[in-house]
N, C-alpha and C positions, 0 to 999 in steps of 0.2 A: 472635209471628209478624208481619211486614212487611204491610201491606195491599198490596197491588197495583195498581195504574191500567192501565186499557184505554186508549191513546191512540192515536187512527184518524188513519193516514195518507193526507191526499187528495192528493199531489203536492207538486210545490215551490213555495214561496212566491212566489218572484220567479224572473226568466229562468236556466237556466243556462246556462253557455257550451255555445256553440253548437248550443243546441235552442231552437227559437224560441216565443213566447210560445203562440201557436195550440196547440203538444203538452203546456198546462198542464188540469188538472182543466177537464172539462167545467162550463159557471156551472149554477148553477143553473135557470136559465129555458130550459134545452132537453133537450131527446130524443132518446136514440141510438133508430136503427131499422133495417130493412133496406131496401135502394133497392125490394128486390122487395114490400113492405106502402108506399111512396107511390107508384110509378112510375107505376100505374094508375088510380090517382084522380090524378095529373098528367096523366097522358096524355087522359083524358077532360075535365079542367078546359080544356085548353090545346083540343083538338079542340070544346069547346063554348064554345071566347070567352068565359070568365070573367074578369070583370073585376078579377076580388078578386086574380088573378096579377097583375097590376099592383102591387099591396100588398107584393108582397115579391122585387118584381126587381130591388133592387138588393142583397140577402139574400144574402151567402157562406152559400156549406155547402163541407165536407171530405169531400174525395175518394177517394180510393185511388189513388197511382201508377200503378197497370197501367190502370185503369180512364180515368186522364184520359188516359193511351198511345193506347187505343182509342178514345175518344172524338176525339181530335185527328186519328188516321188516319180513322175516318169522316168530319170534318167536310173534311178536304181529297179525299177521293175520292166525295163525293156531292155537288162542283160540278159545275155544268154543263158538257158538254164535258169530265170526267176520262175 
């Protein structure tokens, strides 16, 4: 009888066409989460002028299409004068 090997698929090795590098296996030094487990402890860090938000403002995070949709419509109808 053949032995068998389990060999675990984490994604593609290098780019494929036309899927960019960003949709490859998460690294290993981060966390998926839900917006709704940090929103809150953002929203209080940012309301209380922590400075440690400074450490990581210039930090990409992945968004959700629909979500940057409404993000962008809020940001242009909550100027002054909309």
């Amino acid at each position: 009888m053949a032995l068998r090997k389990l060999r675990l698929y984490s994604g593609p090795d290098a780019d494929v066409a036309g899927m960019p590098r960003t949709h490859a296996a998460p690294r290993p030094d981060t966390v998926r989460t839900t917006l709704g487990d940090i929103l809150p402890l953002l929203a209080d860090a940012v309301a209380s002028n922590r400075t440690w938000l400074g450490d990581f403002e210039a930090d990409e995070v992945t968004i959700s299409a629909d979500l940057h949709d409404v993000l962008q419509a809020y940001r242009h109808f909550r100027r002054p004068g909309a």
